[in-house]
N, C-alpha and C positions, 0 to 999 in steps of 0.2 A: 456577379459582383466582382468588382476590378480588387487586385492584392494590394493592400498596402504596406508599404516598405519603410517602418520608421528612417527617418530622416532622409528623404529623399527628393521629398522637394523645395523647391525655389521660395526662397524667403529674403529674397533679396529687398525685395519691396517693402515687405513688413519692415526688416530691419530698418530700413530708409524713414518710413513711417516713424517709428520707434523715436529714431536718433532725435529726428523734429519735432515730436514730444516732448522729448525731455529739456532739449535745446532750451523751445519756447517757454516750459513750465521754470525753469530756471533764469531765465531772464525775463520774465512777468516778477519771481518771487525779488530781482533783484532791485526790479522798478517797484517793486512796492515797498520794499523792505526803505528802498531811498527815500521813496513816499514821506512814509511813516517817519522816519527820522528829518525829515524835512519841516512837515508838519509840527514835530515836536518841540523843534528850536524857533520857529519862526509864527506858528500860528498859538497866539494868544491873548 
């Protein structure tokens, strides 16, 4: 069995991953949030 070396490898990608998670989950929350406030004033 190979050594493992905390922190030693490449997570460049993950992080990449990551960033576009949150990216998208924050600009979903902003179109809905607009959504919702759109809805509110206008549909009645």
């Amino acid at each position: 069995m190979a050594e493992h070396k905390h922190g030693s490898m490449d997570i460049s990608v993950q992080e990449k991953t990551f960033d576009g998670f949150i990216t998208f989950t924050i600009r979903s929350l902003i179109v809905i949030f607009a959504l919702c406030v759109f809805l509110a004033v206008f549909a009645s």
